[in-house]
C-alpha positions as CSV (number, residue, x, y, z in Angstrom):
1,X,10.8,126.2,245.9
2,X,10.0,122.3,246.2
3,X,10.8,120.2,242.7
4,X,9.1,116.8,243.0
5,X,8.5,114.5,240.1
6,X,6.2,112.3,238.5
7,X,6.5,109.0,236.5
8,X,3.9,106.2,235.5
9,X,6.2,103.5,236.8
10,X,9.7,102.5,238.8
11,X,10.3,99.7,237.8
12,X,13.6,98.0,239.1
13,X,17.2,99.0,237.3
14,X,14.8,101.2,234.7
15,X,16.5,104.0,233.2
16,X,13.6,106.2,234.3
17,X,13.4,105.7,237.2
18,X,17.2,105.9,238.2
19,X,17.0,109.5,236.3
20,X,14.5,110.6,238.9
21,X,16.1,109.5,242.2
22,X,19.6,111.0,240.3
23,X,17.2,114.2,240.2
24,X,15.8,114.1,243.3
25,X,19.5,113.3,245.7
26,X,20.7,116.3,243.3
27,X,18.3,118.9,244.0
28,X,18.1,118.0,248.2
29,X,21.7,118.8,248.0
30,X,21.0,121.6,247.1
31,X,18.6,122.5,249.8
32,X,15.6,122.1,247.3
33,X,12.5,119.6,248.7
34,X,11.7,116.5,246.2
35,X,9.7,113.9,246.3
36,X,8.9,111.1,244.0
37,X,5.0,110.5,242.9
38,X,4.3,107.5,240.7
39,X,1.3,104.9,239.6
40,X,3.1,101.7,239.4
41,X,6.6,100.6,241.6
42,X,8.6,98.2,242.3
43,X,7.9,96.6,246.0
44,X,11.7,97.5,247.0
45,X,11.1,101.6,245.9
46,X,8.1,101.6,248.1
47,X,10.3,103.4,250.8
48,X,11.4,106.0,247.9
49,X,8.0,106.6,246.1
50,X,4.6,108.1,247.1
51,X,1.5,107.4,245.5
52,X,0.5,110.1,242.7
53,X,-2.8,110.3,243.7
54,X,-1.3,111.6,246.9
55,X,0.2,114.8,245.6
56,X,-2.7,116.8,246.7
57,X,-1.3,117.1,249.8
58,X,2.1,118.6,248.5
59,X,0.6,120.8,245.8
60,X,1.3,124.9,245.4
61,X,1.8,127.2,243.0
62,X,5.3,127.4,244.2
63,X,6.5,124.1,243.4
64,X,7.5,123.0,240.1
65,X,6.8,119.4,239.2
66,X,8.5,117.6,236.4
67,X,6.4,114.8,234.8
68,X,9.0,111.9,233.3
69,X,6.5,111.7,229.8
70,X,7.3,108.3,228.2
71,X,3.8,106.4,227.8
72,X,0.3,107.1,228.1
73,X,-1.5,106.7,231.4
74,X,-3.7,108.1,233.8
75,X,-0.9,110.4,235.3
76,X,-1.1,112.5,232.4
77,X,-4.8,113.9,233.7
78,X,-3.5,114.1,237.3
79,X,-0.5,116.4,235.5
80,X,-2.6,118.6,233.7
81,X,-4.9,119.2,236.7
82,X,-1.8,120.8,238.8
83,X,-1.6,124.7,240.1
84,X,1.9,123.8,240.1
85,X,4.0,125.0,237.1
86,X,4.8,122.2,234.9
87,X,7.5,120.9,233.1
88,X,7.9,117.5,231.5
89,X,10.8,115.5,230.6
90,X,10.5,113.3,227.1
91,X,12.0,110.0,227.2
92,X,10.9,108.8,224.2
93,X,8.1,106.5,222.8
94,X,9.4,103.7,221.1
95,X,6.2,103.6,217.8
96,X,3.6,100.8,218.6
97,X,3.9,99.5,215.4
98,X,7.1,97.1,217.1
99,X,5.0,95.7,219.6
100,X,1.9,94.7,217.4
101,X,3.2,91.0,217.1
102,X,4.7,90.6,221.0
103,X,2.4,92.8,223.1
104,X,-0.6,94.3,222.0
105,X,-1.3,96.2,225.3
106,X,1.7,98.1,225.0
107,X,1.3,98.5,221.6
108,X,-2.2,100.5,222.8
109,X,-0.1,102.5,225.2
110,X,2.3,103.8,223.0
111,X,-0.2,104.9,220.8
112,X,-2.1,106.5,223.2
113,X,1.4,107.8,224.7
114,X,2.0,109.7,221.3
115,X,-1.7,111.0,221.4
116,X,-1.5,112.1,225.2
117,X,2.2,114.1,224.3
118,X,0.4,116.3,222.0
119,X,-2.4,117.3,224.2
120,X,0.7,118.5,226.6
121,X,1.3,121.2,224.1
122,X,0.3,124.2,225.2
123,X,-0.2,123.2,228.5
124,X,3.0,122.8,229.7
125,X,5.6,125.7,231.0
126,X,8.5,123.8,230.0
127,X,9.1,120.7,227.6
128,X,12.8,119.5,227.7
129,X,14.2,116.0,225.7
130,X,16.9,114.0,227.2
131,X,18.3,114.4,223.6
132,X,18.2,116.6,220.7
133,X,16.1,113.9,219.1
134,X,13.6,113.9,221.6
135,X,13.8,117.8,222.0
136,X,12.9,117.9,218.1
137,X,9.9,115.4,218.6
138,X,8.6,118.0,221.1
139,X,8.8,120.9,218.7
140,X,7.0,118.9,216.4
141,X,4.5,118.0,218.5
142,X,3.8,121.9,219.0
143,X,5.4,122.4,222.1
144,X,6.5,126.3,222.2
145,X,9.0,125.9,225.0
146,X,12.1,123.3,224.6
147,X,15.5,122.5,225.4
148,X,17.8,119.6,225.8
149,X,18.7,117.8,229.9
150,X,21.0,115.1,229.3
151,X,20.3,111.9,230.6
152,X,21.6,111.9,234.5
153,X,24.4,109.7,234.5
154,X,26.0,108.3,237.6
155,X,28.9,106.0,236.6
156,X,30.2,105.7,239.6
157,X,28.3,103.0,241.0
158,X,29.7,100.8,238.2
159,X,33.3,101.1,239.9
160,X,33.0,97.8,241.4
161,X,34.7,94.3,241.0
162,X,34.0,91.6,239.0
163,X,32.6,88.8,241.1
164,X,35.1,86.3,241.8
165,X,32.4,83.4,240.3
166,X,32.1,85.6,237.1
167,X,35.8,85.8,236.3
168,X,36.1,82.1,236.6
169,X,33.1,81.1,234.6
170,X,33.6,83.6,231.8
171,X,37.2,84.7,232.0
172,X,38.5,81.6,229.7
173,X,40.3,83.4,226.8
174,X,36.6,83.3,224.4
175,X,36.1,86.3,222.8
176,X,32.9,87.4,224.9
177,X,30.5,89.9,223.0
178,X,27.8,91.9,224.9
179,X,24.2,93.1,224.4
180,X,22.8,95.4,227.9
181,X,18.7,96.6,227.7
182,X,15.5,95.1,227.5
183,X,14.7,92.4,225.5
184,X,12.3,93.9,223.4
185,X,11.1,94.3,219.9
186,X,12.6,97.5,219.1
187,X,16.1,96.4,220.4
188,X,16.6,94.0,217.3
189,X,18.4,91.6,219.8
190,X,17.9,89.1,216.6
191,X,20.0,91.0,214.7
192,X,22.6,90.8,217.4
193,X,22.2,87.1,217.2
194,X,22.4,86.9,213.5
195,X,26.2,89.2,213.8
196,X,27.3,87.3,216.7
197,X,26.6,83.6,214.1
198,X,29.0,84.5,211.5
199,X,31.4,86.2,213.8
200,X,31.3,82.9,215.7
201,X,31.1,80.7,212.4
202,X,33.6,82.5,209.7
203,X,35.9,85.0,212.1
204,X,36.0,83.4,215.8
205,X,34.8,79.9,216.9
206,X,36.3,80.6,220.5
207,X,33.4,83.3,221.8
208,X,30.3,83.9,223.2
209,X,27.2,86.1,223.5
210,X,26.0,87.8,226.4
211,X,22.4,89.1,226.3
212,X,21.5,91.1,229.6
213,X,18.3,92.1,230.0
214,X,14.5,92.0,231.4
215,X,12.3,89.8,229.3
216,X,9.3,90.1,231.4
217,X,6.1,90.9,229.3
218,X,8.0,89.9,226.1
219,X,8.3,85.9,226.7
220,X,7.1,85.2,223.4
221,X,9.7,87.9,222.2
222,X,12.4,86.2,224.0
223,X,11.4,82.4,223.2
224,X,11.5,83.4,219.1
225,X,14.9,84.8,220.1
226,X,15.7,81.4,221.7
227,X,14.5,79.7,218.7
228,X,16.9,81.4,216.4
229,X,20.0,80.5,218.3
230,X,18.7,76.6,217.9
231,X,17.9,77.0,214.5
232,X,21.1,78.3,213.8
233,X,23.0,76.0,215.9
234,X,24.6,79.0,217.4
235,X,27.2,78.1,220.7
236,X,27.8,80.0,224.1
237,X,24.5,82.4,223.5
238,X,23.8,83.6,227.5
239,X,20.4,85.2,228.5
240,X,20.7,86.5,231.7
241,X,17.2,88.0,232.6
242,X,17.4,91.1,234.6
243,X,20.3,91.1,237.3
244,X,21.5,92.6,240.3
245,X,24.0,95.9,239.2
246,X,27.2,93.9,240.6
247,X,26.3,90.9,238.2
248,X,25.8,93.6,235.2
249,X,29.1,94.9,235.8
250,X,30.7,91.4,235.8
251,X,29.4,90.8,232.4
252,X,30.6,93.9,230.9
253,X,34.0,93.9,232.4
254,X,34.7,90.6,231.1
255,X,32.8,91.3,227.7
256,X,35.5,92.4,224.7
257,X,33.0,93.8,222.8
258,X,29.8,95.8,223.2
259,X,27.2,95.1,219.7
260,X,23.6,97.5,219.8
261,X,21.9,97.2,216.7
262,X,18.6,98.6,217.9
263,X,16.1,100.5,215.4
264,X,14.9,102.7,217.8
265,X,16.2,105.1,221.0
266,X,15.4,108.3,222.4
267,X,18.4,108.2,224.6
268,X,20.6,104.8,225.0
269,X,22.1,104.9,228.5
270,X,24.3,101.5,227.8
271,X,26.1,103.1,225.3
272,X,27.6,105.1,228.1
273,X,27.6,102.8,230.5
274,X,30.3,100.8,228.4
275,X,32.3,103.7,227.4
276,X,32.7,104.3,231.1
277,X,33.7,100.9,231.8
278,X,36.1,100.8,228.7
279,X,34.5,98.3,226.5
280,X,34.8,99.4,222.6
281,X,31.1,100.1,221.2
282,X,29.6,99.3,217.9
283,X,26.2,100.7,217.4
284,X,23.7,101.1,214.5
285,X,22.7,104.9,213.6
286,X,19.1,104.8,214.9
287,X,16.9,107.5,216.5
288,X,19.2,109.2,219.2
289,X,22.1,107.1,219.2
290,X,24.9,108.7,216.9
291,X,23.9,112.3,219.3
292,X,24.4,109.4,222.5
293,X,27.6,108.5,221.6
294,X,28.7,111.9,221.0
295,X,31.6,111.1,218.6
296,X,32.6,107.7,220.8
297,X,32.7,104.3,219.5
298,X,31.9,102.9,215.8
299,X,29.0,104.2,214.6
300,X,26.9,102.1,211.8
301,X,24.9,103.3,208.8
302,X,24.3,100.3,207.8
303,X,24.0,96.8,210.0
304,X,24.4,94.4,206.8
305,X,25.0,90.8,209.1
306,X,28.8,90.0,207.6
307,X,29.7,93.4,207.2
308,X,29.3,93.9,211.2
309,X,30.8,90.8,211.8
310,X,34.3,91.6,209.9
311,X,34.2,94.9,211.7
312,X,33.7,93.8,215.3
313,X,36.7,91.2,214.4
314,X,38.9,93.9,213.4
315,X,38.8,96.1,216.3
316,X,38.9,92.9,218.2
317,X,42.6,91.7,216.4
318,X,43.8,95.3,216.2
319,X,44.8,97.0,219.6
320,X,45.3,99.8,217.8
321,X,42.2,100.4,216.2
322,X,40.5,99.5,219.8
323,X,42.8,102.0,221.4
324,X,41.5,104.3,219.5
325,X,37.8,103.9,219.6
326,X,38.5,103.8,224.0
327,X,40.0,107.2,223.4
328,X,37.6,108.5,221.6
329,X,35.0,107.3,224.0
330,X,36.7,108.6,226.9
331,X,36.6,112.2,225.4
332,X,32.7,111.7,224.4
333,X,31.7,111.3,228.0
334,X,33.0,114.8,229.0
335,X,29.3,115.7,228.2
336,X,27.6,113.8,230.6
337,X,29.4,113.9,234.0
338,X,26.8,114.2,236.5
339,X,27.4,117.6,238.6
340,X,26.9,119.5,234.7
341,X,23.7,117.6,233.9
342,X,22.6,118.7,237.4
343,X,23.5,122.5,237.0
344,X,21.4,122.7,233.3
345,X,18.1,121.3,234.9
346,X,19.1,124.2,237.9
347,X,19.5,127.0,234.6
348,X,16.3,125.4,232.8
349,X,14.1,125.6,236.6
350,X,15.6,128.7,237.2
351,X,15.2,130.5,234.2
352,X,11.7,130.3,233.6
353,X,9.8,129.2,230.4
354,X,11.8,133.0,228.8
355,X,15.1,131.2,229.5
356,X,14.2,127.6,227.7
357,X,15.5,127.2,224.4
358,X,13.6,126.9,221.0
């Protein structure tokens, strides 16, 4: 049996994208042929990716091929045309309804995206969710077949120095706070900015901001956020644009504090990412990010600017509190180490559609 994938893009340091080559080094270890097929790539995956339209070539009723669902695009026909059996991972479709101001394009795609997932149903042999939220959406979208694949983590790769330029740039004594992911709409970066003002103003003038992320496609996005740190008169406030892994890593190993306030995730691979690298976590309760963090970090049910503020300065003052929230973090990442995640999409492929959960 060969398992290759599909995806609409690979775009460089995307979540998606680093799931499927995860997937794909798994499963040749095992002795199983993969291949990646995708519409869009980055220039430096073109050594790792074939065309989709190429699949032709590779297709058989004995192959299974997983289609990495997260947007609407002409891959989906290709999908549906397959003798292969099918089975489609759902990462989510962040609602169009964010974009409409910033990117009306997207905004189109996501729509169509949510349109496109339900004519899946049906038609699938296998639907799984990289979370429980995103398994649900499936069921809701009348898919018969479901279960849950965790989001293929390797943390490993994050085991790596700070860069010596880094440490003596950032590593001054400020209290540095931290925002990882794409600086979109749906990230409520803004809100970020707005905590990070009065933690800066009323709690700690001696810190900074870090904002990591790609921009690219939301400029306007990223110049209103720009804006609101001048109107504010807001200090130390870094946008980094998208960087190299070993620069990421710098940031978050000298970062004291990790701040997501996003209003919508179907997974939310930084959260993990900085419970592996031991930073405390505060997060907002939105879409698939309490099931994420598993118990880890600070959960919020409400993100009321001052009221975030005073809490990210009291784990900050109070080792103990901190020491706490690392342990607890710790503990919650049990559920993702990366041979188990491999071993359920092995018992979800092997099993059959009979085996899947409902």
């Amino acid at each position: 049996m060969n398992v290759h994938q599909f995806l609409t893009s690979f775009s460089y340091g995307d979540a998606i994208g680093n799931e499927a080559v995860e997937i794909r080094d798994f499963l040749r270890g095992r002795g199983i042929g993969s291949e990646i097929f995708t519409l869009h790539f980055h220039p430096r995956y073109a050594h790792q990716v074939r065309n989709y339209l190429d699949y032709d070539r590779c297709s058989s009723p004995a192959n299974t091929v997983i289609f990495h669902f997260s947007i609407g695009s002409p891959v989906t026909k290709k999908f549906l045309r397959l003798r292969d059996r099918k089975v489609i991972i759902y990462h989510n479709i962040t609602p169009y309804r964010f974009f409409l101001d910033y990117h009306r394009i997207l905004a189109k795609d996501c729509f169509k995206g949510r349109v496109e997932l339900r004519s899946l149903a049906g038609r699938v042999d296998l639907a799984l969710g990289d979370s429980e939220y995103n398994r649900r959406e499936l069921q809701e979208a009348g898919f018969a077949r479901t279960g849950v694949l965790p989001l293929v983590m390797d943390f490993a790769k994050f085991d790596q120095p700070v860069l010596p330029v880094f440490r003596e740039i950032f590593a001054d004594g400020k209290a540095n706070l931290l925002f990882v992911g794409r600086i979109i709409p749906n990230k409520k970066v803004e809100d970020v900015i707005k905590v990070f003002h009065i933690y800066q103003s009323h709690f700690h003038p001696e810190s900074r901001l870090f904002i990591v992320g790609e921009s690219r496609g939301f400029e306007r996005y990223l110049s209103a956020l720009q804006d609101l740190v001048a109107r504010l008169g807001i200090r130390d406030v870094h946008f980094s644009g998208h960087v190299p892994l070993a620069e990421m890593v710098s940031y978050a190993k000298l970062s004291h504090l990790y701040l997501h306030l996003s209003e919508h995730e179907g997974f939310c691979a930084p959260l993990l990412e900085c419970f592996h690298l031991g930073i405390p976590v505060v997060a907002y309760d939105a879409g698939a990010v309490g099931e994420t963090m598993n118990g880890g970090g600070m959960l919020l049910r409400e993100k009321e600017p001052l009221a975030v503020a005073a809490l990210c300065h009291e784990i900050l003052k109070r080792p103990r509190l901190r020491e706490a929230l690392l342990a607890r973090q710790r503990q919650a990442l049990e559920k993702y180490q990366h041979g188990r995640t491999g071993e359920i999409l092995l018992a979800h492929l092997g099993a059959g559609p009979e085996g899947a959960a409902e």
